[in-house]
C-alpha positions as CSV (number, residue, x, y, z in Angstrom):
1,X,74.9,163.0,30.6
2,X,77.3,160.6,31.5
3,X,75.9,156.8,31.3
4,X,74.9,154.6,34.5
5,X,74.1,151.5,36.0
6,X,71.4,150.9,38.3
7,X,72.9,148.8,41.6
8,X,70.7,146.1,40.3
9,X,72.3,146.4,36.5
10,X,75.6,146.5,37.3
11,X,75.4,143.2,39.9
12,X,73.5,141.3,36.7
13,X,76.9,142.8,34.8
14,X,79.0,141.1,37.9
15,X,77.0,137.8,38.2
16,X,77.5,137.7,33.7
17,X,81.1,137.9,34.2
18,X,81.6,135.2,36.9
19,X,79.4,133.2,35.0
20,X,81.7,133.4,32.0
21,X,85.0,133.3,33.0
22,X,84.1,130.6,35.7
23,X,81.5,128.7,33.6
24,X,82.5,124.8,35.3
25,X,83.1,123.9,38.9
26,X,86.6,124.4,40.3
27,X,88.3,123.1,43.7
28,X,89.1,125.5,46.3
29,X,91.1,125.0,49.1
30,X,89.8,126.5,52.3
31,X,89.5,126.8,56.2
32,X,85.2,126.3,57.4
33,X,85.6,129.3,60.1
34,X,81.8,128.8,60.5
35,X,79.0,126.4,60.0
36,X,75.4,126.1,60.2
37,X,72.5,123.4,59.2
38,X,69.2,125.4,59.1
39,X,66.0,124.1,59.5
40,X,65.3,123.5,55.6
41,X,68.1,121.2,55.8
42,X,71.0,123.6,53.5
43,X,74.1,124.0,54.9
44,X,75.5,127.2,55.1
45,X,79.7,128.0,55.6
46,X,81.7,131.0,55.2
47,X,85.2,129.8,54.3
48,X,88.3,131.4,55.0
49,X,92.0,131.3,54.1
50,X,94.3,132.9,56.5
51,X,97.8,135.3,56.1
52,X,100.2,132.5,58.6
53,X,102.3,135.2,60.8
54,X,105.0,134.4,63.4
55,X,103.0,135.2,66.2
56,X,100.2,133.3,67.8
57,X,97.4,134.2,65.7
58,X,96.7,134.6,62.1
59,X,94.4,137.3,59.7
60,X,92.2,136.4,57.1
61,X,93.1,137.2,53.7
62,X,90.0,136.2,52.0
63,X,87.1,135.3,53.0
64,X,83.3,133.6,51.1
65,X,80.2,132.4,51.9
66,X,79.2,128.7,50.8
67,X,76.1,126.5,50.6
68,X,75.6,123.3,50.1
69,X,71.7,122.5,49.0
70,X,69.8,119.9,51.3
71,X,69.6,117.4,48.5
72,X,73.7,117.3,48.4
73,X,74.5,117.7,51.8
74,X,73.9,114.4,53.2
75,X,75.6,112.6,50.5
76,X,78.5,114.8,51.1
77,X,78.5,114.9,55.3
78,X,78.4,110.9,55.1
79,X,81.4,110.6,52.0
80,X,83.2,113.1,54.5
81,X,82.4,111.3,58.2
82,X,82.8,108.0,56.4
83,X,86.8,108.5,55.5
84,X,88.0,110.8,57.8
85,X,85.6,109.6,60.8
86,X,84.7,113.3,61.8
87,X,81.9,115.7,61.4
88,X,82.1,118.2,59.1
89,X,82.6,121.4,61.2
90,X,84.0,124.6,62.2
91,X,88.2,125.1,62.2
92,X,88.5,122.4,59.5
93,X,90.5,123.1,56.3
94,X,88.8,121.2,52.9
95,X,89.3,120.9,49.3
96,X,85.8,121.1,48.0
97,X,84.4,121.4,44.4
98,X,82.3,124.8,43.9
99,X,80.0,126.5,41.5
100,X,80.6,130.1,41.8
101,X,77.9,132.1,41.7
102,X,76.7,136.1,41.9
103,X,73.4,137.0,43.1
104,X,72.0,141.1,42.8
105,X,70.6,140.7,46.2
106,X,73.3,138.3,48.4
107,X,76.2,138.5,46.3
108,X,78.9,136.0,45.6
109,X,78.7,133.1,46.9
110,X,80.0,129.5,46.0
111,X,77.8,126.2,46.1
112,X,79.6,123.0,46.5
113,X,79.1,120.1,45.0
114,X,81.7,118.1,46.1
115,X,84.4,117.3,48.8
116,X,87.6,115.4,48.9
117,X,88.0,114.1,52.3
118,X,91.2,113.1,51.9
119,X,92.5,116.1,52.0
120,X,91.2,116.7,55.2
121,X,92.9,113.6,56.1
122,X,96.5,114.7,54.9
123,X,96.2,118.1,56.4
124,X,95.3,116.8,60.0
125,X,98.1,114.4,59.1
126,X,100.4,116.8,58.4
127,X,99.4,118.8,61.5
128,X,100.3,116.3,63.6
129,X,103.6,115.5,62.2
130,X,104.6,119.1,62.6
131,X,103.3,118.4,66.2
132,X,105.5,115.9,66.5
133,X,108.6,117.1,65.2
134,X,108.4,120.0,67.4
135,X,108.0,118.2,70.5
136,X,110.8,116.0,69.6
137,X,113.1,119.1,68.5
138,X,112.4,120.6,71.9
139,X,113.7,117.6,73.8
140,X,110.5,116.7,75.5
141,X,109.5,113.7,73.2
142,X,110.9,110.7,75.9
143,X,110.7,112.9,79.1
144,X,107.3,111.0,80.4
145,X,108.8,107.5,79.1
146,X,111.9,107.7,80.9
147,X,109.8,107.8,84.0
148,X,109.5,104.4,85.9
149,X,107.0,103.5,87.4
150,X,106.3,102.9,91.4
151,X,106.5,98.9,92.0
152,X,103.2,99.3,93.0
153,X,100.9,101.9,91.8
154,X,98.3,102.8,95.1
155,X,97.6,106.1,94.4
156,X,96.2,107.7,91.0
157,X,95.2,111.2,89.9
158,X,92.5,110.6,87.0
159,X,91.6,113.4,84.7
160,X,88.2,112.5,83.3
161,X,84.6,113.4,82.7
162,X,82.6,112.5,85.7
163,X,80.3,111.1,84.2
164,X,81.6,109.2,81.7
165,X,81.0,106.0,80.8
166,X,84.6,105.0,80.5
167,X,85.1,106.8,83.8
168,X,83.1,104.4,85.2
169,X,83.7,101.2,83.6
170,X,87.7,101.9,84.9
171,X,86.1,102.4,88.8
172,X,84.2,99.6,88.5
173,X,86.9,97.5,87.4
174,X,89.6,99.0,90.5
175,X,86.3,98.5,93.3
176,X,86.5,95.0,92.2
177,X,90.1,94.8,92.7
178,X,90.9,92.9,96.0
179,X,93.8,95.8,96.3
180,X,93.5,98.8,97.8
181,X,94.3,101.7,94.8
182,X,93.2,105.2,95.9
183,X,91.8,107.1,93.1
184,X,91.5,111.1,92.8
185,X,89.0,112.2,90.3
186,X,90.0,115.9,88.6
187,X,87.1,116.7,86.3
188,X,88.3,118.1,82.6
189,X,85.7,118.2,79.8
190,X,87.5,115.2,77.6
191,X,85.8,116.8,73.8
192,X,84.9,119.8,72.2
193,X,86.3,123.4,71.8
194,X,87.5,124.0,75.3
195,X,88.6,120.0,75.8
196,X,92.2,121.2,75.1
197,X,92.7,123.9,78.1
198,X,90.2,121.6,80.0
199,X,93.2,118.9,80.5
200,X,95.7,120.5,80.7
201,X,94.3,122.6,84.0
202,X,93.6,119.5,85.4
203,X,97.2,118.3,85.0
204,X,98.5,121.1,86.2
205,X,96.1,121.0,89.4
206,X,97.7,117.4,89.6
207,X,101.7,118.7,89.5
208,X,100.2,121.4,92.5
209,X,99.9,118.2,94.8
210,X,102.7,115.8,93.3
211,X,103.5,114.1,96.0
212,X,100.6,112.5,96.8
213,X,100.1,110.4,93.6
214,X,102.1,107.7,91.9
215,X,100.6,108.3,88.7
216,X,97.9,110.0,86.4
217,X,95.6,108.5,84.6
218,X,94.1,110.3,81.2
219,X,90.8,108.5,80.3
220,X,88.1,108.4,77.8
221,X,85.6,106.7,76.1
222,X,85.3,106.0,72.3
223,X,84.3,108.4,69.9
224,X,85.1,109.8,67.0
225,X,88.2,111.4,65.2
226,X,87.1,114.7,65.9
227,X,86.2,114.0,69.3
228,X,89.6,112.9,70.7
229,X,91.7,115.6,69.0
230,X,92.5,117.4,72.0
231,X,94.6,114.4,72.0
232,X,96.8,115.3,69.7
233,X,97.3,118.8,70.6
234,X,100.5,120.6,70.7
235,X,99.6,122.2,74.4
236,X,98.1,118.9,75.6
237,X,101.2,116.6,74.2
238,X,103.6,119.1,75.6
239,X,101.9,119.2,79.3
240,X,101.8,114.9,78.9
241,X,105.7,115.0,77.9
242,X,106.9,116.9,80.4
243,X,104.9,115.9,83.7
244,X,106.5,115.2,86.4
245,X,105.0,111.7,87.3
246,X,104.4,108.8,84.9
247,X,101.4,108.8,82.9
248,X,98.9,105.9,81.8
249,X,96.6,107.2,78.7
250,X,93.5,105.4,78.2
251,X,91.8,107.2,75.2
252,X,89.4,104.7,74.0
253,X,89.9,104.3,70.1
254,X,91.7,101.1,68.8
255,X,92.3,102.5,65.0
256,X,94.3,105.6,66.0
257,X,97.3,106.5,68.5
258,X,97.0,109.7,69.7
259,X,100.3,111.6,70.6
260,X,99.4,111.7,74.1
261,X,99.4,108.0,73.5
262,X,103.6,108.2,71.9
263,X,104.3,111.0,75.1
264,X,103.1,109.2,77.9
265,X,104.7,106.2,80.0
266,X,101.9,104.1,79.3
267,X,99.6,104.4,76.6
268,X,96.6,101.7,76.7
269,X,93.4,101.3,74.5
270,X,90.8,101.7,77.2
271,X,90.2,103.3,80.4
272,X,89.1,99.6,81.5
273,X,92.6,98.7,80.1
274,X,94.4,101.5,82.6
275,X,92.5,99.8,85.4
276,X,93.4,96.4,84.4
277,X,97.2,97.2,84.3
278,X,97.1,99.1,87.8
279,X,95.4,95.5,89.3
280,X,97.6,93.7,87.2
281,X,100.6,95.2,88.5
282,X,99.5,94.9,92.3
283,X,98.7,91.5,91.1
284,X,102.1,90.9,90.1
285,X,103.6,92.2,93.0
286,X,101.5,90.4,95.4
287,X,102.5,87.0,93.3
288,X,106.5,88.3,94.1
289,X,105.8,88.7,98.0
290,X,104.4,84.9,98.1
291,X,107.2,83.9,96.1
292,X,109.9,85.0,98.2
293,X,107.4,83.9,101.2
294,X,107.6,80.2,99.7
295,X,111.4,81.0,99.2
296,X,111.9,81.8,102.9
297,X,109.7,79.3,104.3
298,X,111.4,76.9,102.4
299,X,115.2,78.3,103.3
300,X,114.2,78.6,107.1
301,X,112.9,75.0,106.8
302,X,116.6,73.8,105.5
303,X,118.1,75.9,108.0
304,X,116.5,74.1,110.8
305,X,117.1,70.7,109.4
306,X,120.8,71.6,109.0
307,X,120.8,72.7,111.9
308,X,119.2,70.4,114.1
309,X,121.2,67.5,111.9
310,X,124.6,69.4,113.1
311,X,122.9,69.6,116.6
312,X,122.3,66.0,116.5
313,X,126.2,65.3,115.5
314,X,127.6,67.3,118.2
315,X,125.4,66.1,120.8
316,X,127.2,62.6,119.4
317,X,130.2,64.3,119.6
318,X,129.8,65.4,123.0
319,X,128.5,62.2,124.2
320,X,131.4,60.2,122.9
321,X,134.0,62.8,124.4
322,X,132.3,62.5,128.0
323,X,132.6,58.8,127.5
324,X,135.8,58.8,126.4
325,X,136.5,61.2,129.6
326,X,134.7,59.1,131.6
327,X,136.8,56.0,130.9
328,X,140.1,57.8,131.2
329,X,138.8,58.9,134.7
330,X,138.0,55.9,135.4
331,X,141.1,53.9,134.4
332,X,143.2,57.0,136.3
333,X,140.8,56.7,139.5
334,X,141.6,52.7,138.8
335,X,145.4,53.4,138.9
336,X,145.3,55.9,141.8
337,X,143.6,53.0,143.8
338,X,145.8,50.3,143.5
339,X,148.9,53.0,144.0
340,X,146.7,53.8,147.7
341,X,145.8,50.1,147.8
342,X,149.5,49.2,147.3
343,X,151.2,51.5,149.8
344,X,148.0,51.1,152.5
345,X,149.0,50.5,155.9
346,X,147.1,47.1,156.2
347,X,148.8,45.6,152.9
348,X,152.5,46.8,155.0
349,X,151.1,45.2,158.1
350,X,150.4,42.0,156.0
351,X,154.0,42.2,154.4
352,X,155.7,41.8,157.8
353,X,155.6,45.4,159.2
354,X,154.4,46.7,162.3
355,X,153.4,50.3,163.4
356,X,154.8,51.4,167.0
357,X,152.8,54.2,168.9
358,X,153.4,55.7,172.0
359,X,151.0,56.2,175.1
360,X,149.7,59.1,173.3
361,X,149.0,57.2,170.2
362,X,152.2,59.2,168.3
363,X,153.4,56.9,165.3
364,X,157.1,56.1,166.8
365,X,159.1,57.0,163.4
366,X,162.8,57.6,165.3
367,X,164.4,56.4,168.2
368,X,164.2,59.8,169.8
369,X,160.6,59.3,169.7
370,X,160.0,57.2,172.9
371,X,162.2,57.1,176.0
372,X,163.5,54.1,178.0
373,X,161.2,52.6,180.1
374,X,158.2,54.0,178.0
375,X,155.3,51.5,177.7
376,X,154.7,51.5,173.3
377,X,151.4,49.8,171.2
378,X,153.0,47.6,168.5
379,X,150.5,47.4,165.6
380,X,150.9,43.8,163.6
381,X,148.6,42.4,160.6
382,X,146.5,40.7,163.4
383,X,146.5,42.6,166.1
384,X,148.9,44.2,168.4
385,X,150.8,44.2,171.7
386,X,151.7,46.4,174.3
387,X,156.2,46.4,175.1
388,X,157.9,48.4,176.9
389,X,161.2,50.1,175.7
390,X,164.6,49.0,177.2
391,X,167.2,50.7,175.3
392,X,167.5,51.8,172.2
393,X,169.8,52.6,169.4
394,X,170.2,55.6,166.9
395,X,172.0,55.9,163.8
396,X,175.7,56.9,164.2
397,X,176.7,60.3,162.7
């Protein structure tokens, strides 16, 4: 007969071995695919390392369940949210410090003891470098940046949370602008698993209607690592980089820049900070329209005094030229007067000559211009006298 194990022998055999060749913790490297805090207060993981393959997805290549006990998980969740400022949770990769063990009933399993969260740290880190460097290999990095901006910025597509509380804080603070900024809200859940595909549908329902927005506006309360890391995203950073209008990111953490932040036009702290620079920039605008106002106010003033001193001058001019023409008038009215004055027939008459006139009152200038016998007027200075005309004389040829 050959010899046997009971199921329950040979998994006390398994467990025996683990136990010896693994008799001290060891740290594993590993990907948390799931995660789950019962009611008893363990944590339950099954941990995962994946085959990386050229194509979109990737395959497990081995795969383990993990615990850690109630009275080490706190300890361990607040060592881990305290450095890397997330949650422990699903997707992550983690070095942590195990126990393996081999139960006849549940199998192997390992139970950590520890966790190194800087690990975590570097591999996000390294993440988004890759991130980075593949955006800026494609040629997209600068695309958004080289965008300028509208002098004024009126109308603004907002992807946000509707009811968030940064959302609001940046509507109060453009309702108390005394500008008129139009605002378009399209709703995108801003954390979470589906955060990611969220955003960018809602920028690409923005780039469907273009033309009626000067800018976008990307906003979002505080929160923690793990919350904003749609924000550094391949697919969001890629949609940011490349969109057609300029973009204002207000992701509301002051220790971190997301890469939306590097990809956008504009990347500010708050969502109160996006609304500050719109009304600042109106603001601004405004202050250069009452400038140049003063400016032409000012110009239009010296232009009328200019003028109205050069009006003055040649109204002077004028004056003293009709004068002037007035006098010469004058003096040649002057000389054409004593010229009539001096060949007058009353200053001839006082000289010594006389005017002769016929019957008819014709001025006698020739000797044919009376006959003999013909009764004549003689004008004289005084007076006249009437003679009569017997003979007369002509000029010989």
């Amino acid at each position: 007969m050959r010899e046997s194990f009971t199921l329950y022998e040979l998994q006390r055999i398994i467990g025996a071995a683990v136990e010896q060749f693994l008799p001290l913790p060891v740290w594993v490297s590993a990907e948390i695919s799931e995660l789950k805090v019962n009611s008893s207060g363990h944590c339950y993981m099954e941990l995962v390392e994946r085959e990386q393959s050229r194509g979109s997805g990737s395959n497990a290549k081995a795969q383990a369940r993990a615990v850690i006990w109630k009275s080490r998980y706190p300890y361990l969740a607040g060592k881990f949210e305290a450095a890397t400022g997330r949650v422990l949770a699903a997707a992550m990769k983690v070095l942590v410090e195990v126990t393996v063990t081999h139960h006849p009933l549940y199998g192997l399993s390992l139970q950590i003891t520890d966790i190194d969260p800087f690990y975590t740290i570097g591999e996000a880190e390294r993440q988004r470098q890759i991130t980075i460097d593949k955006l800026k290999s494609e040629g997209v990095w600068d695309m958004n940046r080289s965008i300028s901006f509208p002098r004024v910025v009126q109308r603004v597509a907002v992807v946000s949370s509707a009811t968030a509380a940064g959302y609001r804080d940046f509507m109060q603070q453009i309702e108390d602008s005394p500008y008129r900024i139009s605002t378009t809200l399209f709703e995108a859940t801003m954390q979470g698993d589906s955060s990611e595909q969220s955003v960018v549908d809602a920028l690409m329902a923005i780039a469907e209607r273009e033309s009626e927005f000067d800018a976008v506006a990307i906003i979002r309360g505080g929160g923690s690592v793990a919350d904003l890391e749609c924000f550094n995203s391949y697919l969001t950073a890629l949609c940011v980089a490349q969109f057609p209008l300029p973009v204002l990111s207000g992701i509301g953490h002051d220790k971190d820049v997301s890469i939306v932040d590097m990809v956008a036009a504009m990347p500010l702290k708050t969502p109160t900070a996006v609304a500050a620079w719109i009304c600042d920039r109106a603001a601004a605008f405004d202050g250069e329209l009452e400038y140049y106002a003063v400016l032409l106010r000012e110009s239009c003033t010296k232009v009328t005094q200019t003028a109205g001193f050069r009006l003055t001058q040649q109204l002077d001019l004028i004056n003293r030229a009709a004068q002037s023409a007035i006098v010469r008038q004058r003096e040649k009215l002057a000389a054409y007067t004593m010229i009539v004055e001096n060949f007058s027939p009353s200053r001839l008459l006082k000289l010594g000559y006389a005017v002769a006139r016929t019957e008819g009152g014709k001025v006698v200038r020739t000797t044919t211009d009376c006959a003999i016998g013909e009764r004549i007027t003689i004008e004289v200075t005084d007076g006249h006298f009437v003679a009569e005309v017997v003979d007369r004389y002509g000029k010989k040829e």
